[in-house]
C-alpha positions in Angstrom: -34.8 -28.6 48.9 -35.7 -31.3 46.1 -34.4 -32.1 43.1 -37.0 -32.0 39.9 -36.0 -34.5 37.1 -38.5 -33.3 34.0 -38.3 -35.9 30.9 -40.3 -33.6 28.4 -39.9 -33.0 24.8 -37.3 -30.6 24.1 -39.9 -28.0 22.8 -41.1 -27.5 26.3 -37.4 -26.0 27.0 -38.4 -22.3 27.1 -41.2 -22.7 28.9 -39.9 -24.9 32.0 -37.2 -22.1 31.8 -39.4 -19.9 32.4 -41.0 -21.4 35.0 -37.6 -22.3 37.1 -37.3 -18.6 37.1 -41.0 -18.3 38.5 -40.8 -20.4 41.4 -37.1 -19.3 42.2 -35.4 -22.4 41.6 -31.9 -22.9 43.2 -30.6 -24.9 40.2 -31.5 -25.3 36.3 -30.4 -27.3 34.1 -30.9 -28.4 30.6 -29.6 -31.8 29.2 -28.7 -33.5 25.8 -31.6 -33.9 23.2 -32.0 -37.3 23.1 -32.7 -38.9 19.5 -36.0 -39.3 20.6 -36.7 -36.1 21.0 -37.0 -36.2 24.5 -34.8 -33.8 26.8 -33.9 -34.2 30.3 -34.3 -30.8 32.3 -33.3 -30.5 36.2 -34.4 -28.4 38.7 -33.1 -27.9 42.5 -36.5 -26.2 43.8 -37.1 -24.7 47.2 -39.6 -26.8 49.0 -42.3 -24.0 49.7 -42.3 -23.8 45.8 -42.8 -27.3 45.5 -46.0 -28.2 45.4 -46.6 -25.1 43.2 -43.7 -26.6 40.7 -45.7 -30.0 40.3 -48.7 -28.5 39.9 -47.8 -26.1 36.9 -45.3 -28.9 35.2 -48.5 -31.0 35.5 -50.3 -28.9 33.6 -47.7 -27.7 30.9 -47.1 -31.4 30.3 -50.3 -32.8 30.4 -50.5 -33.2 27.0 -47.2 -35.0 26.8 -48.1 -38.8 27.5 -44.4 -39.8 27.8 -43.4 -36.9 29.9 -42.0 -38.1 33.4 -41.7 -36.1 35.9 -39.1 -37.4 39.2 -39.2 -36.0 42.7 -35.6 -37.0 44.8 -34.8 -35.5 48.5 -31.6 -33.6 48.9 -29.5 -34.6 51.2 -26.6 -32.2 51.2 -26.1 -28.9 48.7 -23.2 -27.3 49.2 -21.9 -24.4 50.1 -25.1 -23.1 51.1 -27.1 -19.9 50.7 -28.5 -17.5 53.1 -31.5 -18.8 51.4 -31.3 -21.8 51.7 -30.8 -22.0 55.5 -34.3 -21.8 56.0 -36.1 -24.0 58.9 -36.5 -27.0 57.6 -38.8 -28.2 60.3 -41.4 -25.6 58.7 -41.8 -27.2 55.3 -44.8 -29.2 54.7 -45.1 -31.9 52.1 -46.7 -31.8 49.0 -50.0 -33.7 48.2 -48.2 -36.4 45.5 -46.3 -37.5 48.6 -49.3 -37.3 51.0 -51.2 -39.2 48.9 -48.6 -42.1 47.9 -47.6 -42.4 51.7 -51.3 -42.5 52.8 -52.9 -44.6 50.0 -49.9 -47.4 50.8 -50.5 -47.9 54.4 -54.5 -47.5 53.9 -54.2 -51.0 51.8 -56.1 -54.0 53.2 -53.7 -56.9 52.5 -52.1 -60.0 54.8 -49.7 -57.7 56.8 -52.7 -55.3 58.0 -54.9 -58.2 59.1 -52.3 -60.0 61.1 -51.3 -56.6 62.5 -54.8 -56.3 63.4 -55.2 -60.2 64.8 -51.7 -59.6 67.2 -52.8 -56.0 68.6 -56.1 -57.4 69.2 -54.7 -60.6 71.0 -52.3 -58.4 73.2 -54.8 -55.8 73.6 -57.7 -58.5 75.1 -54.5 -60.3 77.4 -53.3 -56.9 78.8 -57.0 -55.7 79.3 -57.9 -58.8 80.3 -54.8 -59.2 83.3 -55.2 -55.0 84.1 -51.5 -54.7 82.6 -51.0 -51.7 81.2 -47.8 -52.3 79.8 -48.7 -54.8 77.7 -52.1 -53.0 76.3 -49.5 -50.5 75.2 -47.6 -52.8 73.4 -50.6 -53.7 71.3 -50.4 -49.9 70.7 -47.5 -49.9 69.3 -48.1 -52.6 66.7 -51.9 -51.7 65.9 -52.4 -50.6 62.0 -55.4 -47.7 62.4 -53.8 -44.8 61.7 -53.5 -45.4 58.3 -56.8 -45.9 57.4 -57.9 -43.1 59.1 -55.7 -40.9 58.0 -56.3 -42.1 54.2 -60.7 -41.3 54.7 -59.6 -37.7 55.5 -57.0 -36.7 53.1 -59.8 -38.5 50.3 -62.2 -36.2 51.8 -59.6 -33.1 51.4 -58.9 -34.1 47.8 -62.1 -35.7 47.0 -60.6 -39.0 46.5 -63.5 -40.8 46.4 -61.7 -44.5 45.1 -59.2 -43.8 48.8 -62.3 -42.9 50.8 -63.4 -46.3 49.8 -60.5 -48.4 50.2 -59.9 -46.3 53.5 -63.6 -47.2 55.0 -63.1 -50.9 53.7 -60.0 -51.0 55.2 -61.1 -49.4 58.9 -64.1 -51.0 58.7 -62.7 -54.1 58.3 -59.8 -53.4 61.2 -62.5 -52.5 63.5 -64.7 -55.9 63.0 -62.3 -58.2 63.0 -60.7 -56.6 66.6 -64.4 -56.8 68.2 -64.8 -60.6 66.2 -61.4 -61.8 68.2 -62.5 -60.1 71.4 -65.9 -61.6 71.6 -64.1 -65.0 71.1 -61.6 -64.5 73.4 -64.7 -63.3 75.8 -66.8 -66.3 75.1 -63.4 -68.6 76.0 -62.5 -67.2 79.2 -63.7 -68.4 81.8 -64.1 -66.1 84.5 -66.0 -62.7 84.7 -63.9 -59.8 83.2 -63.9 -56.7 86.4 -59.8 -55.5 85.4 -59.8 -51.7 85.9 -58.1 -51.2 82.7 -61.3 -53.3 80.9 -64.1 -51.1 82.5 -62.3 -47.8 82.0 -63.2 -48.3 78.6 -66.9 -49.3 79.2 -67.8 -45.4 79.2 -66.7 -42.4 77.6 -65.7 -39.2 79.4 -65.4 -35.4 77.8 -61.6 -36.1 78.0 -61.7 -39.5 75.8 -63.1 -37.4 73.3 -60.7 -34.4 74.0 -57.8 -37.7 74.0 -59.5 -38.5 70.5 -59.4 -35.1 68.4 -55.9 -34.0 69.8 -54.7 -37.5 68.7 -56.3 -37.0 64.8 -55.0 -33.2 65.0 -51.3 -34.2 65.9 -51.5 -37.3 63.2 -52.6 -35.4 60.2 -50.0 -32.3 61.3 -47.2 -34.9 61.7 -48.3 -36.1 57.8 -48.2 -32.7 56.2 -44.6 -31.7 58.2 -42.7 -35.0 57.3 -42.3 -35.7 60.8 -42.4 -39.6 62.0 -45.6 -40.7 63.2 -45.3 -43.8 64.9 -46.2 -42.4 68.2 -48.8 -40.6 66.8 -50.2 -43.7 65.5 -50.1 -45.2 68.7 -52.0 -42.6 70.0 -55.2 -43.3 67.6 -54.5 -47.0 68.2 -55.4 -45.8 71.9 -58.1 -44.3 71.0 -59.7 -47.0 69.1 -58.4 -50.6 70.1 -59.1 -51.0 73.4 -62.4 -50.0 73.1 -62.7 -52.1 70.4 -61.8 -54.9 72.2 -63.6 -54.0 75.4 -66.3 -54.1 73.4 -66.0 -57.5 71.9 -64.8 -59.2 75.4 -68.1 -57.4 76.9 -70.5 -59.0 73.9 -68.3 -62.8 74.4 -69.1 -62.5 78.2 -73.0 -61.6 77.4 -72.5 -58.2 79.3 -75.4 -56.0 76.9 -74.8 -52.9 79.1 -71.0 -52.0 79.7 -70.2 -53.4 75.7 -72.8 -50.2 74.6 -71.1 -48.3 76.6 -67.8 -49.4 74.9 -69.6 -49.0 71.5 -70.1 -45.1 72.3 -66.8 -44.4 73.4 -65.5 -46.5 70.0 -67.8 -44.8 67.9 -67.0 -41.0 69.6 -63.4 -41.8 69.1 -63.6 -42.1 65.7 -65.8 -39.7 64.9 -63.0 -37.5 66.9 -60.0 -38.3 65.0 -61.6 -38.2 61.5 -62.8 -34.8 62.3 -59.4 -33.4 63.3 -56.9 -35.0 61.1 -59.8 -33.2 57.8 -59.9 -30.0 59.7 -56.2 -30.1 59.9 -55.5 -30.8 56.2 -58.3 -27.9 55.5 -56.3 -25.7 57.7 -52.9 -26.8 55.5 -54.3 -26.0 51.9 -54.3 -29.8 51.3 -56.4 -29.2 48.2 -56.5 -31.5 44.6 -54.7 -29.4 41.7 -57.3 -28.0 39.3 -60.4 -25.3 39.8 -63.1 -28.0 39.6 -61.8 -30.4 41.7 -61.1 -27.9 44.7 -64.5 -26.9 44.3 -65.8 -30.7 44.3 -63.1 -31.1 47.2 -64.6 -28.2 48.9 -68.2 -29.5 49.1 -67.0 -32.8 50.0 -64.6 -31.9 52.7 -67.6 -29.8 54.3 -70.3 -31.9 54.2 -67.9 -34.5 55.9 -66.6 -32.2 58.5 -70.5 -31.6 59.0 -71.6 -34.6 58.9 -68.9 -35.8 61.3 -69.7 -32.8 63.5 -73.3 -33.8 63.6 -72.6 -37.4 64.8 -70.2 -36.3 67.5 -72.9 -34.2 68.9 -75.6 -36.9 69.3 -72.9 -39.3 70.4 -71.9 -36.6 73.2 -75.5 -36.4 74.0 -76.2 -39.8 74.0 -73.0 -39.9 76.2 -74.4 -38.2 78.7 -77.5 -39.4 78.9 -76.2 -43.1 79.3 -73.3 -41.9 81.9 -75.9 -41.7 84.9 -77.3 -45.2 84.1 -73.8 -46.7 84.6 -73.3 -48.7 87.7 
C-alpha cells in the first residue's frame, strides 16, 4: 500500500472523494481547512491503483499551482484485510518513481566519473593478470546501468531531455573506460595474451544472448522494486570489459583483436537497450496523457527498430569477421 498526502483547495473535496471511492482506497480522510484555503486530504491506496491515482489527481489539480501532492511507503497497516494480503512481490512501481530513481543515477557528475576511472583501473589489472576475481570486482563498482536504463525508460515516456542526459552520460562512461585502457595499454610493457583479455576480442551468439537477458532482468528488476545491484553488475559485464579490452588492444597497437572488441561492445549495447524498452513496453510504462503516449509510442518504436536494425548488421558483421580471427 501507499499513503497519498493531497494539499488541494478545499473545493476539490467532493471530487477527490469521489475518486478514493474509484480506485478503492483503503483509507480517506479529510483534514482541517486551513486559513489559506488549502485542505489536507489522505488517502491509503492500494498499489495496483496507484499509478491510476496520480494520474487522475494530476489532472484534477492541474490547474491548482500550489496543489502538492506526497507519495510515503507503508510500512505496517494493521490489522489487516483479506485485501490487503495481496503478493506484494507482484506490484510494480509507478512511473514518478521510475523516473526520479532513473533520472538520479543517469546524472554525469564527480561520483560517476571516478566510478567509471576505479572499474576501468580494476577492470584493465584483472584483464590484464587473467584474474577473474578481481574483473568482477570492477563489476561490482561499475556505474552503466543507470545510464542505460535512463535512454530506455526516455524512449518509453518520450523523455527526450533524459534520453539526452542518458546518451551524454553513457557516452561519456564508455570513452573515458576505452581513454584509460589505451593508456594503461600504451604503459605496459609486455604483450597482453591473458585468456580473460582475448575472450573479449570477439563476440559469440551467447554474448549477445548474455546481453539482452541482462537489459530484460534490469528494467524488470526497475518496474518490480526489487534491488538491482546484481543486475547492474550484469550490464557492467556486458559492457566494461569489452570496453577496456578494447582500449588495452588500441594502447598495444593491436588494429585487429580491438575491432573485434569494438563489435562485441557495440552488440552488447545495442542488446541491453533493446531489452530493458521492450520490457517497459511490455509493463505499460507509458507518459500520462493521450498525446504523449501517442508521441511515446512512435518514439519507443522507431527505437526498438532502429535498435533491432543495428543488432542485425552487427550480428552479420559478427559473423563475417569470426572466420578471420586467428
Amino acid at each position: 500500500m501507499k499513503y497519498v498526502e493531497v494539499v488541494a483547495d478545499a473545493g476539490s473535496a467532493a471530487t477527490l472523494a469521489a475518486l478514493a471511492q474509484k480506485v478503492k482506497a483503503v483509507d480517506f480522510r479529510l483534514g482541517i481547512v486551513g486559513d489559506d484555503g488549502m485542505q489536507v486530504t489522505r488517502l491509503v491506496v492500494d498499489e495496483d491503483y496507484l499509478q491510476s491515482t496520480l494520474d487522475t489527481l494530476q489532472n484534477v489539480l492541474g490547474a491548482q499551482p500550489t496543489a502538492r501532492i506526497l507519495v510515503l511507503d507503508v510500512e505496517a497497516s494493521l490489522p489487516k484485510t483479506e485485501e490487503e494480503k495481496h503478493d506484494e512481490e507482484s506490484a510494480t512501481t509507478v512511473r514518478e518513481m521510475l523516473y526520479e530513481d532513473v533520472e538520479r543515477n543517469a546524472r554525469l557528475d564527480n561520483n560517476y566519473v571516478v566510478l567509471v576511472i576505479l572499474s576501468t583501473v580494476v577492470a584493465a589489472i584483472g584483464l590484464i593478470e587473467d584474474n577473474v576475481a578481481v574483473v568482477i570486482g570492477a563489476m561490482v563498482i561499475a556505474p552503466l546501468l543507470g545510464p542505460n536504463l535512463a535512454l530506455s525508460l526516455g524512449t518509453a515516456l518520450g523523455e527526450f531531455v533524459l534520453i539526452r542526459k542518458a546518451v551524454k552520460t553513457l557516452a561519456a562512461g564508455v570513452l573515458l573506460a576505452v581513454f584509460l585502457s589505451v593508456v594503461i595499454g600504451l604503459l605496459y610493457p609486455a604483450k597482453l595474451v591473458s585468456d580473460e583479455l582475448l575472450a573479449r576480442t570477439f563476440a559469440e551468439v551467447d554474448s549477445i544472448a548474455l546481453a539482452l537477458a541482462s537489459g530484460a532482468a534490469a528494467a524488470l528488476s526497475l518496474t518490480m522494486g526489487l534491488s538491482s545491484v546484481l543486475v547492474g553488475v550484469m550490464v557492467a559485464v556486458a559492457l566494461l570489459p569489452p570496453a577496456a579490452t578494447l582500449g588495452l588492444m588500441l594502447g598495444q597497437g593491436n588494429y585487429g583483436l580491438a575491432a573485434g572488441a569494438s563489435l562485441l561492445l557495440a552488440a552488447n549495447v545495442a542488446s541491453v537497450n533493446l531489452a530493458s524498452i521492450l520490457v517497459f513496453f511490455i509493463k505499460g510504462i507509458r507518459p500520462r496523457t493521450f498525446t504523449d503516449k501517442e508521441r511515446a509510442s512512435r518514439g519507443t518504436l522507431v527505437f526498438i527498430i532502429g535498435w533491432l536494425v543495428l543488432l542485425a548488421i552487427l550480428v552479420f558483421v559478427i559473423l563475417v569477421y569470426k572466420p578471420l580471427q586467428p
